[in-house]
N, C-alpha and C positions, 0 to 999 in steps of 0.2 A: 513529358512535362504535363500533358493533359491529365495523364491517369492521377500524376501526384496532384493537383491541383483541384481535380475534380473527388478524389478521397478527403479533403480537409472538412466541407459540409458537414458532413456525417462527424466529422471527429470532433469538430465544434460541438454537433448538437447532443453527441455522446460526453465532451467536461461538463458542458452545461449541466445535464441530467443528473451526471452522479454528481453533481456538487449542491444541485436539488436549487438550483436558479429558475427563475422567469428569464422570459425574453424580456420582460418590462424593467426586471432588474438587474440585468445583462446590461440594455440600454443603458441603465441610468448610471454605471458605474462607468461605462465605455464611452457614452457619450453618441452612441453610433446608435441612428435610428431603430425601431423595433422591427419596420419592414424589410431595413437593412440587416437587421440579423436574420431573419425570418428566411431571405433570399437565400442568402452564404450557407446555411444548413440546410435548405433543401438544393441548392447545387445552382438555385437560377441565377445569381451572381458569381461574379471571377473574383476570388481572395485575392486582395492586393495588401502591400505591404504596409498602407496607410491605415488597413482593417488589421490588421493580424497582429500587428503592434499593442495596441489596447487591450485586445481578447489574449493575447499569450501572458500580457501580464496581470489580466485582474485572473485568469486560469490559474496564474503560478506555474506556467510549465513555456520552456524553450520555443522559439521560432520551427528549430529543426524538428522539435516534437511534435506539433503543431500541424505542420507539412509531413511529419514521417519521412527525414530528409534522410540518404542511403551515411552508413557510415561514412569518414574520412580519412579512416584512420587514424584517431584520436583516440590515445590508450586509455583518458579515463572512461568512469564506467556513469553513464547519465541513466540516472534513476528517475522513474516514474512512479511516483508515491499514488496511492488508494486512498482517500478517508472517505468514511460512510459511520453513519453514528457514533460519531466520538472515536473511533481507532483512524488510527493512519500508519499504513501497511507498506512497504519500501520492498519492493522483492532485490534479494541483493545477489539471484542469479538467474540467467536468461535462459540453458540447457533446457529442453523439454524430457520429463522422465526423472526418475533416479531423485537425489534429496535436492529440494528446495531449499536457498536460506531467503529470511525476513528479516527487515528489523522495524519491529510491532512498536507504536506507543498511544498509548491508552489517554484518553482526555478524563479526568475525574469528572468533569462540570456535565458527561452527558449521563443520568442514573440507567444502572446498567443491573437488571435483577438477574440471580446465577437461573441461568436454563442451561443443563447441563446438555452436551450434542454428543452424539456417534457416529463415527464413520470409518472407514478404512484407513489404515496408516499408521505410522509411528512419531512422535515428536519428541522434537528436545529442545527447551526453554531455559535461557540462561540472560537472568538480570542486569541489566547494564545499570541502570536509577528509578529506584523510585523502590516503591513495595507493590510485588504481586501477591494476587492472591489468586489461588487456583486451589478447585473442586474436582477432586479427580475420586471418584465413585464417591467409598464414604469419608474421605480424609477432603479436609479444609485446612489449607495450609496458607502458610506468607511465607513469599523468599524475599528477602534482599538483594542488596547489589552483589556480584559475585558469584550468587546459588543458581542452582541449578535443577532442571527435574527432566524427565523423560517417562515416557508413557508409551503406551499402546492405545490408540484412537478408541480402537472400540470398547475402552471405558469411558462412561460417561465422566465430559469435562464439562468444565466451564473457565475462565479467566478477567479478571478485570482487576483496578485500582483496588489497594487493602485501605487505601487511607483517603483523604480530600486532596492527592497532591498523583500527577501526571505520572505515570510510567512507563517504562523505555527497556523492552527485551529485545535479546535473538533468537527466532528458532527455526530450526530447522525439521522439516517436514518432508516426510516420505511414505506418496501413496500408495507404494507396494508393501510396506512395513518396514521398511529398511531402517535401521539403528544407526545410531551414532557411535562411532566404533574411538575411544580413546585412547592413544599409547603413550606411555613414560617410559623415560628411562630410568634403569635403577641408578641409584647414587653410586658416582664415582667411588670406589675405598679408597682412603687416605693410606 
């Protein structure tokens, strides 16, 4: 119970950071003093349930997340969302190794200029809402809802909003270049 209790500090002062908060504006939305947060993140106060309350919800994220509470066996799958400059990132599988899935959506409202990146791996991008646009070497392209692309990392990409309106994909990512592998089946003959 120590170890769990004395881990939440740190995980505090880890939403706060990526969420790019002050402590003064932690305070003011939580209500709980600036010293008081100040303590809870460095570990010299005990997270009590009258703290953790406020903080889990202006965080946006569970009690048990919070605390890093042990499963309960509870089948669904509680996701822990990323945003940092206008993306917010949803990993929708826990496995270490082998393909990643995401589900990526893109905020228009933050401007996002193409800098194309390289690295290892393979992706497969496939639109749920909105228009992407993706730069993959010298092609500029929009997919819609529905469409689909797939690459190799170590072409230069890029991805963001094709329009002024939010977009919403999945993809799936594999640092050893592993592909997305599709099967159908043929049509039944009549």
């Amino acid at each position: 119970m120590d170890e769990t209790l004395a881990a939440v500090g740190p995980r505090l002062r880890s939403l706060r950071q990526k969420r790019d908060v002050t402590l003064t504006q932690l305070s003011e939305a939580t209500g709980i003093s600036v010293s008081t947060l100040s303590r809870l993140e460095s570990g010299e106060r005990r997270p009590t349930l009258e703290l953790l309350l406020p903080l889990a919800k202006v965080h946006g994220v569970t009690l048990d997340e919070l605390v890093d509470a042990p499963p309960t066996g509870d089948p669904r799958v509680h996701l822990r969302p990323v945003s940092q400059r206008g993306m917010t990132m949803v990993p929708l599988t826990r496995r270490a190794g082998g393909i990643q899935a995401y589900k990526i959506v893109l905020d228009p409202g933050t401007p996002r200029e193409p800098t194309p990146q390289t690295h290892e791996g393979y992706e497969w991008l496939y639109v749920l809402d909105g228009r992407l646009r993706v730069i993959l070497g010298e092609h500029d392209l929009v997919l819609g809802p529905g469409e689909a692309a797939e690459f190799d990392t170590r072409t230069p990409h890029w991805f963001g909003p094709a329009d002024g309106r939010p977009v919403e994909f999945l993809s799936l990512f594999g640092k050893q270049g592993e592909r997305a592998h599709l099967r159908a089946r043929p049509k039944a003959s009549r």
